[in-house]
DOMIMAR-561231 format. One line per 4 residues: number of its first residue (from 1); for each residue y, z, x of N, C-alpha, C. Coordinates in steps of 0.1 Angstrom, whole numbers, plus 2048, in hexadecimal, padded with zeros to 3 digits. Layout:
BEGIN
NUM = Y,Z,X,Y,Z,X,Y,Z,X ~ ...
//
This chain:
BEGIN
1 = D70,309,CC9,D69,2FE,CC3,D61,302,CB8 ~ D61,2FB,CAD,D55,2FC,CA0,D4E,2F2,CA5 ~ D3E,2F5,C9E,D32,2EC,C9C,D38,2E3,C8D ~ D3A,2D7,C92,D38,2CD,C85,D2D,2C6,C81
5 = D25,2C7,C89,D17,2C7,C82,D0B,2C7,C8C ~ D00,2C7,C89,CF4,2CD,C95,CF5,2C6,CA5 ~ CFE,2C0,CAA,CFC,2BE,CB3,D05,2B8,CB7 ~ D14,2BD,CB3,D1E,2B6,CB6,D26,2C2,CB3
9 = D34,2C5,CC0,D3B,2CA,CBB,D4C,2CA,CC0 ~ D55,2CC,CB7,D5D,2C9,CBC,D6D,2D4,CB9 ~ D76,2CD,CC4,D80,2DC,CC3,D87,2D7,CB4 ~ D8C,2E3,CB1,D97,2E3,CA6,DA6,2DD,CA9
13 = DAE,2D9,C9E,DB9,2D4,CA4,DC3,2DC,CA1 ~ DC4,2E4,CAB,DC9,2F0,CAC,DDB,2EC,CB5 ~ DE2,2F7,CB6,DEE,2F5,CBD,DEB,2EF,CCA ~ DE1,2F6,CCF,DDE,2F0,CDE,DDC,2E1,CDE
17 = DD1,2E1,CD6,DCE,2D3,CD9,DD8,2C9,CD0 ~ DDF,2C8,CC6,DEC,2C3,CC2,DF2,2B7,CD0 ~ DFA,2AE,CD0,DFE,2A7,CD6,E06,2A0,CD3 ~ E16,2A3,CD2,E26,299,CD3,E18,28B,CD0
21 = E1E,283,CCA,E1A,279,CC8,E0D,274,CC7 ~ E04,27B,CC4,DF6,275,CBA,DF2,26E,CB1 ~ DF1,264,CAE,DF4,25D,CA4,DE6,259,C97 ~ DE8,256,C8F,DDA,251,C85,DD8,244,C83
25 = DCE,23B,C88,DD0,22C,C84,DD4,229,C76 ~ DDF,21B,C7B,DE7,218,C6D,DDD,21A,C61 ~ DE5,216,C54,DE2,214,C45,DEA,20B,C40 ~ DE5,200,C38,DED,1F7,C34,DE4,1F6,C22
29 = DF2,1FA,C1A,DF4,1FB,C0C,DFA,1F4,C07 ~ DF4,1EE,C00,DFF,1E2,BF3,E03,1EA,BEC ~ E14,1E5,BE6,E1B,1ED,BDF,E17,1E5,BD3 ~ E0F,1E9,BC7,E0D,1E6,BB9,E11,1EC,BAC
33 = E0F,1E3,BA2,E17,1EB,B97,E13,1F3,B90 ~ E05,1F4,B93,DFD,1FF,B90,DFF,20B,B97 ~ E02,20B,BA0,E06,219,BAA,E12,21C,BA2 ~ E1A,212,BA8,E26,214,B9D,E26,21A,B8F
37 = E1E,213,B8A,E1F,21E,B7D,E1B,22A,B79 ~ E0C,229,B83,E08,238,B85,E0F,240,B8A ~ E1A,240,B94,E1C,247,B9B,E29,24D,B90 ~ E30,244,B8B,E39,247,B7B,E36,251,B76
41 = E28,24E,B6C,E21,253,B64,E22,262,B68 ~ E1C,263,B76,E17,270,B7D,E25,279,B7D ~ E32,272,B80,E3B,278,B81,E41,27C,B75 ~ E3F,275,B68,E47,277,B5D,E56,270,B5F
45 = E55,267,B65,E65,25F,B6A,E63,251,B5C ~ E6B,256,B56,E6E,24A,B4C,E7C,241,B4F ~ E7F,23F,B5E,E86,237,B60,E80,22C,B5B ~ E8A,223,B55,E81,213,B51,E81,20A,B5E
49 = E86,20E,B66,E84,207,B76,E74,205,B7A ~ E71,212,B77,E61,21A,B7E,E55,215,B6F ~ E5A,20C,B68,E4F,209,B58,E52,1FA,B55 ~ E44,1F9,B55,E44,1E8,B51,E4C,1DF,B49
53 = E52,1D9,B4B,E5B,1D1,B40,E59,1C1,B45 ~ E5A,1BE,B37,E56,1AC,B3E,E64,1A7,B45 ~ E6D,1AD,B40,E7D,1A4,B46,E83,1AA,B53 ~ E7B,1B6,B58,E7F,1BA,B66,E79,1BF,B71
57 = E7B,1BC,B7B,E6F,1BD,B85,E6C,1CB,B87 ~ E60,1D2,B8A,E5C,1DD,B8B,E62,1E3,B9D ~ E6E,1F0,B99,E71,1F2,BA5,E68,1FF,BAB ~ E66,1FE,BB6,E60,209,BC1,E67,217,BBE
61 = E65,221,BBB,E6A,234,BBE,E6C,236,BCF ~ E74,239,BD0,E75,23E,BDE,E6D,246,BE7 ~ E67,24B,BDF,E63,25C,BE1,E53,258,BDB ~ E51,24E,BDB,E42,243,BDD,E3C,243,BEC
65 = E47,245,BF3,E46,244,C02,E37,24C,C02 ~ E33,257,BFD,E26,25D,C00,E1B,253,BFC ~ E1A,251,BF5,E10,245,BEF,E10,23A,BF4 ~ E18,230,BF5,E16,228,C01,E1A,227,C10
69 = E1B,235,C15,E1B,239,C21,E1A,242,C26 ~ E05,248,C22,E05,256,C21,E03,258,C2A ~ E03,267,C2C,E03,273,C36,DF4,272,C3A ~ DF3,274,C44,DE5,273,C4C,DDE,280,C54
73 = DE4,28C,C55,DE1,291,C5B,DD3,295,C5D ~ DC9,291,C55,DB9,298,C59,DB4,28E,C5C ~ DBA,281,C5B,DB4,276,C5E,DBA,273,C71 ~ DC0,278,C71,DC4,278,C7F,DBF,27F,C89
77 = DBE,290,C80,DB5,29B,C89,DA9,291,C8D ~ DA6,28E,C84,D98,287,C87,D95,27B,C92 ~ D9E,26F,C8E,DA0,26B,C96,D9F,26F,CA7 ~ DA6,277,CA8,DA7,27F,CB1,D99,289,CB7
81 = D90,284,CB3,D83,291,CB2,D82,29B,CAF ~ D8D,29E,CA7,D8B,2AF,CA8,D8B,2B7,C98 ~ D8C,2BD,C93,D89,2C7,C89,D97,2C9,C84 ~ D98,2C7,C74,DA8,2CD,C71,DA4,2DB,C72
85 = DAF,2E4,C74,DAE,2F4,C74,DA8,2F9,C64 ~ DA3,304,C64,D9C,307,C5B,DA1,312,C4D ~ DAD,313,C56,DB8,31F,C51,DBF,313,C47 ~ DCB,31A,C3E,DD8,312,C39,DE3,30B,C40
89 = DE6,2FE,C3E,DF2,2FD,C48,DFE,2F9,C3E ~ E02,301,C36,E0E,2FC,C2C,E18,2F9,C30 ~ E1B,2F3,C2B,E27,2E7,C2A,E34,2EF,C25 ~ E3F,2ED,C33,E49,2F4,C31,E54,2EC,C32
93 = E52,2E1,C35,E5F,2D7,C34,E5A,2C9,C34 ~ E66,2C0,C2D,E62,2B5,C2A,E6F,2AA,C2A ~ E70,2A3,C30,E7C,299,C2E,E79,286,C32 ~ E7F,283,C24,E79,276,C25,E86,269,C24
97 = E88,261,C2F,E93,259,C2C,E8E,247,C2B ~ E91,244,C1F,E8D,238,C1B,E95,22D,C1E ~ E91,223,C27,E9F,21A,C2C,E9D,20F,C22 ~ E97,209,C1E,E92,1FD,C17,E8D,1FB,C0B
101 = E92,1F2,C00,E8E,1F4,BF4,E7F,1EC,BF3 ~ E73,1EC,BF1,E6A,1E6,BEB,E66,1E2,BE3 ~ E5A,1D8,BE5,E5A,1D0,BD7,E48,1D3,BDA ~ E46,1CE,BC5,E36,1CF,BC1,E32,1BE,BCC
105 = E2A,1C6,BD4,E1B,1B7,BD9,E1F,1B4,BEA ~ E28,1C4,BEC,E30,1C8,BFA,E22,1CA,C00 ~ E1D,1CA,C0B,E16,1D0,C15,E1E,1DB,C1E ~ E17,1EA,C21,E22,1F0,C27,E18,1F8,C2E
109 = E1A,1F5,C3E,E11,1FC,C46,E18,208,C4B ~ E13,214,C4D,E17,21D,C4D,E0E,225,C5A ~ E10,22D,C67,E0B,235,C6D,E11,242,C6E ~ E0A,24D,C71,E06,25C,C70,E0D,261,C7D
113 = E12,266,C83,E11,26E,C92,E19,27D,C8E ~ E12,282,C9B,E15,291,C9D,E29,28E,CA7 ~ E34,294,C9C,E3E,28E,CA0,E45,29A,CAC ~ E48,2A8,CA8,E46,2AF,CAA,E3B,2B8,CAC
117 = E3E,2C6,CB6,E3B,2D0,CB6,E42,2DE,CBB ~ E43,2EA,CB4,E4D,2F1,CB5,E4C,301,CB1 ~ E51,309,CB7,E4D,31D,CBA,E5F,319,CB1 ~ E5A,323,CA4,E69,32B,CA0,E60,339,C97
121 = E6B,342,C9E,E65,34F,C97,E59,350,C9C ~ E57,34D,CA7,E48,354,CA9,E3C,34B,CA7 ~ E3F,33E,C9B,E31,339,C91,E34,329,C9A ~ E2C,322,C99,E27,317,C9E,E2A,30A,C93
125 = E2D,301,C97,E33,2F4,C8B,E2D,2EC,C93 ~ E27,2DE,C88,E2B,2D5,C89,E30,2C8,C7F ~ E37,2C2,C8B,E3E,2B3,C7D,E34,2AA,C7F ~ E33,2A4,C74,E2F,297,C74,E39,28B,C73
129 = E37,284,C75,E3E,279,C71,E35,26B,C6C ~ E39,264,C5B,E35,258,C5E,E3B,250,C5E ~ E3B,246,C62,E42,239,C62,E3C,22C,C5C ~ E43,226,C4C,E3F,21B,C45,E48,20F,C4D
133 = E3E,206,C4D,E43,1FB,C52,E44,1ED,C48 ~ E49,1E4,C46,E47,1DB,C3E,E47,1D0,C48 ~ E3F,1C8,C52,E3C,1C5,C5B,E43,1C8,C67 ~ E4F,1C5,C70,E54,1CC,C78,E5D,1D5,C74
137 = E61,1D3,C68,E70,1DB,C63,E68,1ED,C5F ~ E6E,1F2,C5E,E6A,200,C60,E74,203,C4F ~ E69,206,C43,E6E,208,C37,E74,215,C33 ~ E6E,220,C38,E6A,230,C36,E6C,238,C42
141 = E6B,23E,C44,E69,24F,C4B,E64,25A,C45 ~ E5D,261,C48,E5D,26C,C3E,E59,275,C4D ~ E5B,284,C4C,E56,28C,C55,E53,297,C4B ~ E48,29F,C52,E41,2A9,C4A,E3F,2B6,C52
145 = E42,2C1,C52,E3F,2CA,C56,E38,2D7,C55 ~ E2C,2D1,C59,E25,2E3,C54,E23,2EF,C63 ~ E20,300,C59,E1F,307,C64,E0E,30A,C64 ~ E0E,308,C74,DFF,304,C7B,DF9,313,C80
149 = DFF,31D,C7B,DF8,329,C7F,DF0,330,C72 ~ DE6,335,C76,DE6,341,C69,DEB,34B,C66 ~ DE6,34C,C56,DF5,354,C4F,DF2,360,C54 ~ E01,36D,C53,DFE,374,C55,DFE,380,C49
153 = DFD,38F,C4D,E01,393,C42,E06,393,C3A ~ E12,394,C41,E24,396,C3E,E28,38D,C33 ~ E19,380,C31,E22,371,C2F,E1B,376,C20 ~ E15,37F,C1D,E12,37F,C0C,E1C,387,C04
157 = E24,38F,C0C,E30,395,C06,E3D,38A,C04 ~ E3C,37F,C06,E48,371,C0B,E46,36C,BF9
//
């Protein structure tokens, strides 16, 4: 356990305390065209799909999925009472499958959970999974995978 502050303290969210299905209260994001275009911009995608034009509707990036249906994980730790780990947990896999196309002025609620957990080689994983919703219809997937141990030596010669 860390002290999080004078008179409170609580465990870390460590492997142990980890739990198959933990989840973060939803988030609900309007898809706008200002995201939209920032998120263009940011990318350097000069598709004219992804840029304002008066004669055609502004379409959604797939791979938007993080922005309006972000990843939660510290917001969950928390949720949860507990402390994110204090160490690195990099991110070693990522797969995202988009079922649905969206539109600008969409509402898209999205929740967080611990999808997996899993021992390969020795080191400790976990997945996340989110799941965007566009009221009951289920728009996105994405899973995320970081390793939840600290590094080791070995890993600065990698």
């Amino acid at each position: 356990m860390e002290l999080s502050n004078a008179t409170e303290y609580r465990p870390v969210y460590d492997w142990a305390y980890a739990t198959v299905g933990d989840a973060a209260s939803p988030v609900t994001v309007e898809i706008s065209a200002d995201k939209i275009l920032q998120y263009a911009a940011a990318q350097r995608d000069t598709n004219p799909v992804y840029q304002r034009d008066a004669g055609n509707a502004l379409g959604v990036p797939p791979v938007m999925v993080r922005v309006y249906a972000p990843l939660r994980r510290r917001e969950l730790v928390a949720e949860k009472g507990a402390l994110y780990p204090n160490h690195p947990t990099p991110a070693v896999h990522w797969r995202c499958r988009v079922m649905e196309n969206l539109r600008v002025g969409e509402h898209i609620t999205s929740v967080t959970r611990v999808h997996d957990k899993y021992l390969r080689n020795g080191r400790h994983f976990i997945s996340w999974q989110v799941e965007a919703r566009r009221g009951s219809d289920t728009v996105a997937l994405f899973e995320y995978v970081n390793l939840w141990d600290r590094g080791r030596p070995e890993d600065k010669n990698r």
